[in-house]
KEKE-3310 file (N, C-alpha, C; in steps of 0.2 Angstrom, whole numbers, plus 5000, padded with zeros to 4 digits):
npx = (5143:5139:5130:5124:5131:5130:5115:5113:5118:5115:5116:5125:5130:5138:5145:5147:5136:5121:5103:5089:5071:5056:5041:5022:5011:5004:4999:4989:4985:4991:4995:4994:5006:5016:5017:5021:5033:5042:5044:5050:5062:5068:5071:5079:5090:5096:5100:5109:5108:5104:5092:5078:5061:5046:5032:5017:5011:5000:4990:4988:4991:4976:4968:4953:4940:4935:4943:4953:4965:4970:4972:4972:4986:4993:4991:4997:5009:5015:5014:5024:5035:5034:5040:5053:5056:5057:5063:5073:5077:5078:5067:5054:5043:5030:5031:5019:5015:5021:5022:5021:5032:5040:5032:5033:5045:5047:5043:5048:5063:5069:5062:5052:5051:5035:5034:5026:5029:5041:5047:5042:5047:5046:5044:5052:5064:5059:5057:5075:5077:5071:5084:5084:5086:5082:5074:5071:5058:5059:5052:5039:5037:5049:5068:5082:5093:5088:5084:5094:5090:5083:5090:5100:5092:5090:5101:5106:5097:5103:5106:5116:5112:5104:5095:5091:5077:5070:5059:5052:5046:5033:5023:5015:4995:4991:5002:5022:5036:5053:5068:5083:5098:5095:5099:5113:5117:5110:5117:5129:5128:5133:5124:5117:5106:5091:5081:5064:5054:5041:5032:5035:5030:5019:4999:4992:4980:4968:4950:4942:4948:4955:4973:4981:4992:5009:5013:5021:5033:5042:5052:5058:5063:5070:5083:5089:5091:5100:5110:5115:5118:5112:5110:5101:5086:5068:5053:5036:5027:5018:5006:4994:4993:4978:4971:4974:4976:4979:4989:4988:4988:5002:5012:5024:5021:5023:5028:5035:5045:5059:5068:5067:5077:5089:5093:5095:5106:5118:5118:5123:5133:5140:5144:5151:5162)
npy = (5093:5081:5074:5067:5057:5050:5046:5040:5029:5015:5014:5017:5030:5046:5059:5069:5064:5065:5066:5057:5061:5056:5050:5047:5060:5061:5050:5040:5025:5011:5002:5009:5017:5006:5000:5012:5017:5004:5001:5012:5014:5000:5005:5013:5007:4998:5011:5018:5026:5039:5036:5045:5040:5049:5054:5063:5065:5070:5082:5099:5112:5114:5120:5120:5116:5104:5096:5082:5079:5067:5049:5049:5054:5049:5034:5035:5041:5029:5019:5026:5025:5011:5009:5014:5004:4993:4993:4998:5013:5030:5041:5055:5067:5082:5092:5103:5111:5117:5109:5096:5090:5085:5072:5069:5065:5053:5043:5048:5052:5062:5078:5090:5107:5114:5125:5136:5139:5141:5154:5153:5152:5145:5134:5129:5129:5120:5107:5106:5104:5091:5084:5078:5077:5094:5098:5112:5120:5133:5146:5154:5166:5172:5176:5167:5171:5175:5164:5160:5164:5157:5144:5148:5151:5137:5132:5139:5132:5122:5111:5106:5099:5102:5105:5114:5117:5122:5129:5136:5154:5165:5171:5183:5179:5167:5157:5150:5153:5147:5151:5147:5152:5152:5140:5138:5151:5147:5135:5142:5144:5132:5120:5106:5107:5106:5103:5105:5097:5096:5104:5115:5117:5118:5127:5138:5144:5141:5145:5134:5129:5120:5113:5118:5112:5108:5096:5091:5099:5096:5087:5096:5105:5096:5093:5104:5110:5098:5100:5114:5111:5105:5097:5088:5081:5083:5075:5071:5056:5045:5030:5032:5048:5055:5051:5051:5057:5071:5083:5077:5084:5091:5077:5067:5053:5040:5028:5035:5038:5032:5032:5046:5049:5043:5051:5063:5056:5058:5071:5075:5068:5076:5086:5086:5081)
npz = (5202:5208:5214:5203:5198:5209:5207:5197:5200:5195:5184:5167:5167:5160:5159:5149:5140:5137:5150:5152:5158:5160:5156:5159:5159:5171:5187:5181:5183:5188:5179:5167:5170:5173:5162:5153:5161:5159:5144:5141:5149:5144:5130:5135:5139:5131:5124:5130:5139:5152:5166:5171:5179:5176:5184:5189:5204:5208:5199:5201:5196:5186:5170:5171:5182:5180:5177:5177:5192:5197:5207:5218:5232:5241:5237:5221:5225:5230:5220:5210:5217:5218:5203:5205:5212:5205:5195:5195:5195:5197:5203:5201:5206:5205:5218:5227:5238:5253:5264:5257:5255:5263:5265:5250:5248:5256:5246:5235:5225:5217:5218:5213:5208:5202:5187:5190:5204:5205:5213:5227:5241:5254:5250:5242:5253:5259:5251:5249:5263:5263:5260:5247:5231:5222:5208:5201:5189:5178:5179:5169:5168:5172:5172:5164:5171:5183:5190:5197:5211:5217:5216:5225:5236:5241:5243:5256:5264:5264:5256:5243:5231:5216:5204:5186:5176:5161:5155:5142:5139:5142:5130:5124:5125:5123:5121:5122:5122:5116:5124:5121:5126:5138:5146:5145:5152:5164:5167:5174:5186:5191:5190:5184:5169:5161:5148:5146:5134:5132:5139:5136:5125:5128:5124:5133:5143:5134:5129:5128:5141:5143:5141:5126:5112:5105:5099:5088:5085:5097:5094:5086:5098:5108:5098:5098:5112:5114:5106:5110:5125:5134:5148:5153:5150:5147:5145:5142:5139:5132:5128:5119:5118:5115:5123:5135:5152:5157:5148:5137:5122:5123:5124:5118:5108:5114:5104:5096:5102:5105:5090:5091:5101:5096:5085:5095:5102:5090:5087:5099:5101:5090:5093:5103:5101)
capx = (5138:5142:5127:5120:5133:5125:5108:5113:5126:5116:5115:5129:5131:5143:5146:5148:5128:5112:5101:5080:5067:5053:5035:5017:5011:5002:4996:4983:4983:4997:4997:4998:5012:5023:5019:5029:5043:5043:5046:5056:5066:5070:5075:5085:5095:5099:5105:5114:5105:5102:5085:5073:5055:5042:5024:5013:5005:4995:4990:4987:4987:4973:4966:4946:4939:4932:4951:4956:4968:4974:4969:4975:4992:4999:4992:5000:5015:5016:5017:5030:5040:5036:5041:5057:5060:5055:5068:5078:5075:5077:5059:5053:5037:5030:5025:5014:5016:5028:5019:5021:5039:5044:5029:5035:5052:5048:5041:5053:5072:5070:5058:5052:5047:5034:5036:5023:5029:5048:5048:5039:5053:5045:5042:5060:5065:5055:5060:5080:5079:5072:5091:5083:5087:5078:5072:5067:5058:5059:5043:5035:5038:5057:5072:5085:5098:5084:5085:5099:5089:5081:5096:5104:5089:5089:5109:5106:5094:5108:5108:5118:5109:5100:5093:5086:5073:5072:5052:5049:5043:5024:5023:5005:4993:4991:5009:5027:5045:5062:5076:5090:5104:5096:5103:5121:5116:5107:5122:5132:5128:5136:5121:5113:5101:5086:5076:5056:5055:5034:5029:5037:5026:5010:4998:4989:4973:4961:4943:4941:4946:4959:4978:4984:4999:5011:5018:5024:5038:5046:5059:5063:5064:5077:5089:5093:5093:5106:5114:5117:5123:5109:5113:5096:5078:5061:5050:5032:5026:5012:5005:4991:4992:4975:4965:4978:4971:4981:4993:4987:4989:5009:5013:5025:5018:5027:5031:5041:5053:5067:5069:5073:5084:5095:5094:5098:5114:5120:5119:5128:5143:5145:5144:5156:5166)
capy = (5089:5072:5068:5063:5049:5045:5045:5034:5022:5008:5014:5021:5040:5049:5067:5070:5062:5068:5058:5058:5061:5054:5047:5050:5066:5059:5044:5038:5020:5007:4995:5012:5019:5002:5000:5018:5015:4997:5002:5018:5008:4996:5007:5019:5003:4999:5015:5018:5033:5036:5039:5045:5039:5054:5056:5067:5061:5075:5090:5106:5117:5115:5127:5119:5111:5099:5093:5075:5080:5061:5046:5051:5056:5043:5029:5038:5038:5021:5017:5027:5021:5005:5007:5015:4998:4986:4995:5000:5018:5035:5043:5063:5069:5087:5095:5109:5114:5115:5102:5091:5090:5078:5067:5065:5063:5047:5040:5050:5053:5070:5083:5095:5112:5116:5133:5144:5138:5143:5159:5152:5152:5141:5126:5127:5127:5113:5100:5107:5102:5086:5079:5074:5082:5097:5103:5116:5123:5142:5150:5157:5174:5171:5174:5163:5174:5176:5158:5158:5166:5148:5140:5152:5148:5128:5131:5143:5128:5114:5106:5105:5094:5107:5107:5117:5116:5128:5127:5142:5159:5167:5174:5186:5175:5156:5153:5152:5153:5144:5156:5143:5157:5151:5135:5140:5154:5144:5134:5145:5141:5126:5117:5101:5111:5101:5105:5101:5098:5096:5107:5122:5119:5121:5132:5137:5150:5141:5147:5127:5128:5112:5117:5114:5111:5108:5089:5090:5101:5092:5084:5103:5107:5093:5093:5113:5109:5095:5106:5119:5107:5103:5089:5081:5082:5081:5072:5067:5052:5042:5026:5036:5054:5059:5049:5055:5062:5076:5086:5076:5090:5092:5074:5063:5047:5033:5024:5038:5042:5029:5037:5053:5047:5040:5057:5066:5054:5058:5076:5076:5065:5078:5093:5087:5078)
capz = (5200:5210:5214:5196:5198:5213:5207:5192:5200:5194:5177:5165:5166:5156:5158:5141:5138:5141:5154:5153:5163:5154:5158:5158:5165:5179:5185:5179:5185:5190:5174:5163:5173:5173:5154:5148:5163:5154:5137:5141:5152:5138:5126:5138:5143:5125:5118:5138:5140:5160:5166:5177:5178:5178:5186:5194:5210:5209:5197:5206:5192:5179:5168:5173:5188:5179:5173:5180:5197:5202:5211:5226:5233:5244:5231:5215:5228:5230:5213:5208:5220:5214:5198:5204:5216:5199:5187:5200:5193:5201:5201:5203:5204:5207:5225:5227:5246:5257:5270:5254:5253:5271:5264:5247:5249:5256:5238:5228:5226:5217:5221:5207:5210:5196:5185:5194:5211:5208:5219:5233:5244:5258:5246:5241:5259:5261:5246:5252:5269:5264:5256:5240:5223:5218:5204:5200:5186:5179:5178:5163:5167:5174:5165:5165:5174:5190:5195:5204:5217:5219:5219:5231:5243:5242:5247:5259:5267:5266:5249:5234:5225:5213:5196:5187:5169:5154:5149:5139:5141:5140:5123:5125:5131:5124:5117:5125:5117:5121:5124:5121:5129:5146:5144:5147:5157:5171:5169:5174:5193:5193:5192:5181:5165:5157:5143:5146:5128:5131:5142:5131:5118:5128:5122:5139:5143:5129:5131:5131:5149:5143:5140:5118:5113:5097:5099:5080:5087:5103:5091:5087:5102:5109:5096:5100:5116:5115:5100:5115:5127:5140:5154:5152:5143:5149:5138:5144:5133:5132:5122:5119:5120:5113:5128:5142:5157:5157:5145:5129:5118:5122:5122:5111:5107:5116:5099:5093:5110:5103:5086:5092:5106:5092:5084:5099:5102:5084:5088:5106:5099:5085:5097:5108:5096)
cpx = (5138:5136:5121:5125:5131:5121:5108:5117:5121:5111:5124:5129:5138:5143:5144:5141:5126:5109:5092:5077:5063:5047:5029:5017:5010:5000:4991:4981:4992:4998:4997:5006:5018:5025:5024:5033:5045:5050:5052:5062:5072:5073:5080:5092:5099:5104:5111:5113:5101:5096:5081:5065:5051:5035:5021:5010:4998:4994:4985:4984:4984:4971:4956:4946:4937:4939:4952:4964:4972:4969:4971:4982:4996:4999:4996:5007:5017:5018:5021:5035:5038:5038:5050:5060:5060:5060:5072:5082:5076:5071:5056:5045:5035:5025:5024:5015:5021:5027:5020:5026:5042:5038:5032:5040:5053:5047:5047:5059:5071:5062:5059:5046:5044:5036:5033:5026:5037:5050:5047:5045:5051:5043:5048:5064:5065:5058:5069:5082:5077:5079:5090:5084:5081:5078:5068:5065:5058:5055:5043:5037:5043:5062:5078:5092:5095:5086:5092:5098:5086:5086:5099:5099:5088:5097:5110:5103:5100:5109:5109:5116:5104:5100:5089:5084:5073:5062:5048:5048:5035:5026:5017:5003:4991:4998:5014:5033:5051:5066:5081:5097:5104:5098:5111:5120:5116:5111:5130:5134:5130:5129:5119:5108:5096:5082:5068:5055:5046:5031:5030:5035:5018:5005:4993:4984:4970:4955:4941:4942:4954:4965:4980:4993:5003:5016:5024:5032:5043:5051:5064:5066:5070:5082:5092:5095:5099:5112:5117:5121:5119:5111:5108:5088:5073:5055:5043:5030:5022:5006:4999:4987:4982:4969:4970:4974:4974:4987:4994:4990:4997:5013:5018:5021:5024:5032:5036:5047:5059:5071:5072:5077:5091:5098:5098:5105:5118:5122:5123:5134:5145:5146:5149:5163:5174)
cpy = (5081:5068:5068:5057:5046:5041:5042:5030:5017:5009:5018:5025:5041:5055:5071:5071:5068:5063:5062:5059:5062:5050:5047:5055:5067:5053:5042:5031:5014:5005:5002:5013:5013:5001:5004:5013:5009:5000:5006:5016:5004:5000:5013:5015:5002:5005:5018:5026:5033:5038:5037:5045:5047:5052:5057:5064:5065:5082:5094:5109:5116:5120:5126:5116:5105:5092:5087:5079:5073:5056:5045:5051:5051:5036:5031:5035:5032:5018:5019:5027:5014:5004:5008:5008:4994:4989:4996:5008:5024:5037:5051:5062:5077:5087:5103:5114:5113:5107:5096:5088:5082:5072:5062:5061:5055:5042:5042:5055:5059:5076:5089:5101:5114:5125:5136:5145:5142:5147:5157:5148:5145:5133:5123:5128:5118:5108:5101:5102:5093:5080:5077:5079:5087:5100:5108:5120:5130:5143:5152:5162:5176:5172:5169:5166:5174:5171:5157:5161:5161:5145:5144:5150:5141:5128:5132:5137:5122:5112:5110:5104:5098:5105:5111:5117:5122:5125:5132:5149:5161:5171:5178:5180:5169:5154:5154:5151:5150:5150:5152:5146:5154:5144:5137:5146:5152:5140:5138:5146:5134:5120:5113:5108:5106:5105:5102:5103:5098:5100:5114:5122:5119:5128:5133:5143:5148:5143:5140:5123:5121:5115:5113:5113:5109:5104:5089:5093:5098:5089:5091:5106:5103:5091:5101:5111:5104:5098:5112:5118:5106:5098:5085:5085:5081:5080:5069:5063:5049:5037:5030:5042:5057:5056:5051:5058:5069:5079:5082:5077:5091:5085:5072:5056:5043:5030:5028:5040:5038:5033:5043:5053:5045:5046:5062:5063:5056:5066:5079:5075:5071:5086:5092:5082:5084)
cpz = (5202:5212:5208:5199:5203:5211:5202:5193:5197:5186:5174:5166:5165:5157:5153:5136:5142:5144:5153:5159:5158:5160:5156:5161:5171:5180:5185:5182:5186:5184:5168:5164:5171:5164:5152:5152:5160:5150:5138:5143:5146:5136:5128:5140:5137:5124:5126:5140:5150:5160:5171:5176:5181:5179:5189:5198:5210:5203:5197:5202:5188:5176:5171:5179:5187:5176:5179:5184:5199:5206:5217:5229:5234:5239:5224:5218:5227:5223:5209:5210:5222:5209:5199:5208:5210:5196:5189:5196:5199:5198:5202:5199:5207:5215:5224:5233:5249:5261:5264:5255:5258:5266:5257:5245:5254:5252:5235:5228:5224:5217:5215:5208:5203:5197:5189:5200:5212:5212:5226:5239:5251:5257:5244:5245:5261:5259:5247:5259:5270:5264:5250:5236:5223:5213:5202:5194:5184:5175:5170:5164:5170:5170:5169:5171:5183:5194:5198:5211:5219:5220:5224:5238:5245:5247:5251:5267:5267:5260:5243:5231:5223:5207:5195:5177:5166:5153:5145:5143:5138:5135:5121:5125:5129:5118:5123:5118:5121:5120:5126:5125:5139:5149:5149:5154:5163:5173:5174:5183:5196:5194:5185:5177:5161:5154:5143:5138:5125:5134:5138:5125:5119:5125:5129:5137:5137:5133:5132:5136:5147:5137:5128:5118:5103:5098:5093:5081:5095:5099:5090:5093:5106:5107:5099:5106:5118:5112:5107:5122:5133:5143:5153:5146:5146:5147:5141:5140:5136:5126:5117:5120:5119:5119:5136:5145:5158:5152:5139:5123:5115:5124:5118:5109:5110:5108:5094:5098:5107:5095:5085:5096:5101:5089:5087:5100:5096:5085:5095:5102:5094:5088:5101:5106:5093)
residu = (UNK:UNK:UNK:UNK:UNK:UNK:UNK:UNK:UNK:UNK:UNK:UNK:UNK:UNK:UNK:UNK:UNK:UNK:UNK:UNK:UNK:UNK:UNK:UNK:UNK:UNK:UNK:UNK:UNK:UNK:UNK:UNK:UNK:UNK:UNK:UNK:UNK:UNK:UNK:UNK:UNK:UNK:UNK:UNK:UNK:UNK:UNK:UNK:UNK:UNK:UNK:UNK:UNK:UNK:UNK:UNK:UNK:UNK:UNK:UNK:UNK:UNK:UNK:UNK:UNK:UNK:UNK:UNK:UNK:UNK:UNK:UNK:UNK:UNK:UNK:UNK:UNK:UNK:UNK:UNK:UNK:UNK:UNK:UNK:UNK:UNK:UNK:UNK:UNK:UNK:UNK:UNK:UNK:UNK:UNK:UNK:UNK:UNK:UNK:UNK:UNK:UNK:UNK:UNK:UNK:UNK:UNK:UNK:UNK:UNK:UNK:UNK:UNK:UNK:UNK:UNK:UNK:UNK:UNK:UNK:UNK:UNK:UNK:UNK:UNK:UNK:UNK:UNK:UNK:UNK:UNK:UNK:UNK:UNK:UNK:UNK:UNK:UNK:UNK:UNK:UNK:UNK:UNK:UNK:UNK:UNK:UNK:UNK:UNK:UNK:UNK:UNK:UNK:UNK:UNK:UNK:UNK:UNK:UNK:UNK:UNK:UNK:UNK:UNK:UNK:UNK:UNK:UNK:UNK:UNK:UNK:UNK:UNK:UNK:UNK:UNK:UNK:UNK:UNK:UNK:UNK:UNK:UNK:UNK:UNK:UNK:UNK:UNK:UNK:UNK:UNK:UNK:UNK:UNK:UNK:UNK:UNK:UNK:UNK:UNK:UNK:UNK:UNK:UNK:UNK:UNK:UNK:UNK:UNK:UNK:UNK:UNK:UNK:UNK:UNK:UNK:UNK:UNK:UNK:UNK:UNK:UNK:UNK:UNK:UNK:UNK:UNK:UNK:UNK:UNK:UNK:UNK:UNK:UNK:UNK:UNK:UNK:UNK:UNK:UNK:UNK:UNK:UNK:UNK:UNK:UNK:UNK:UNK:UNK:UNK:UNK:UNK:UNK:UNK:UNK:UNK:UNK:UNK:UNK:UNK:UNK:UNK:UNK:UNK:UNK:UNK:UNK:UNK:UNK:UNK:UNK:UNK:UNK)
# end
């Protein structure tokens, strides 16, 4: 795993820690976006916690047509690698298509394949042959033991630099569940493991066309995840989740992320203590 120290040389990383990937879900506007990376920034520098700015240039999947999708690709772009030049940050955001991948890979250092997409052998060609990290999420209907057929095809393309996310499983039709076991599992390919600690408490398929979610629990969900020995965390936040263009619902509130980051540290040291 050598290249996390790369991608954090111009931050602490520790082995030992956990590092972030944290943001809003999408971008909604430049002067949101700098706000979180700001604040998060801040307090990720404080407690020496490494971190990677999150935000979607674009989202593909909604549940309606009528869902906020982005204010356009290359402009999103641009700002998230602005935010990653200002902080001097590593940044990821998800691609959809394979034809995405050479494009974004000029905005953004790591390359994130969403869950649905993780089969899709031709995307995970693609975001490989770029050079840039990928990561890759594990499907909703995946188990944990599967994805080393995704990692086995990023390698088979040239690159090492693989991660790979834990964000639940489909639970009958608008819940999921974490299987903490896939944790270690998925480790077990020698690869970087993250817990998306907000997306794994969506509750998706409402008849209101617009995904719910069960924020209250996101704290539950990163301590297990630390308590079991993830490498990182994936945490969307947001000043104001309940007016968010996208994924509202499973939010943390911005003003609570430091709190549980001090949490979270309290319980690594005494797991690896």
């Amino acid at each position: 795993m050598q290249f996390l120290q790369e991608l954090f040389k111009n931050q602490s990383y520790d082995p030992q820690n956990f590092f972030l990937i944290a943001g809003p879900c999408v971008v909604e506007s430049e002067d949101l976006v700098m706000q979180v990376a700001n604040d998060v920034y801040s307090i990720c520098k404080k407690l020496h916690i490494p971190y990677v700015f999150k935000a979607s240039y674009r989202k593909a999947n909604r549940s309606s047509a009528n869902s906020f999708t982005g204010i356009g690709d290359e402009t999103a772009m641009k700002i998230v690698k602005k935010v990653g030049e200002h902080f001097g940050l590593p940044t990821t955001s998800d691609i959809h298509a394979h034809e995405e991948a050479a494009q974004a890979a000029k905005y953004i250092d790591i390359l994130q394949i969403p869950a649905f997409l993780c089969r899709q052998t031709d995307l995970l060609v693609a975001a490989a042959e770029t050079g840039k990290i990928v990561n890759v999420k594990k499907g909703q209907f995946v188990s944990g033991e599967a994805m080393k057929f995704a990692v086995d095809k990023i390698r088979k393309a040239g690159n090492e630099k693989v991660m790979l996310t834990e964000r639940g499983n489909t639970f009958g039709y608008q819940d999921l569940v974490v299987d903490y076991r896939n944790i270690p599992i998925m480790q077990n390919n020698n690869v970087p493991v993250i817990m998306d600690c907000t997306h794994s408490l969506q509750q998706p398929n409402q008849v209101s066309g617009v995904t719910g979610g069960n924020p209250q629990l996101i704290a539950t969900i990163a301590k297990a995840a630390i308590a079991v020995g993830a490498n990182g965390l994936f945490i969307e936040t947001h000043p104001n989740p309940s007016i968010a263009k996208s994924d509202g619902a499973n939010m943390l509130h911005l003003s609570k992320l430091e709190d549980l980051l001090v949490q979270l540290i309290k319980i690594r040291k005494a797991v690896v203590s």
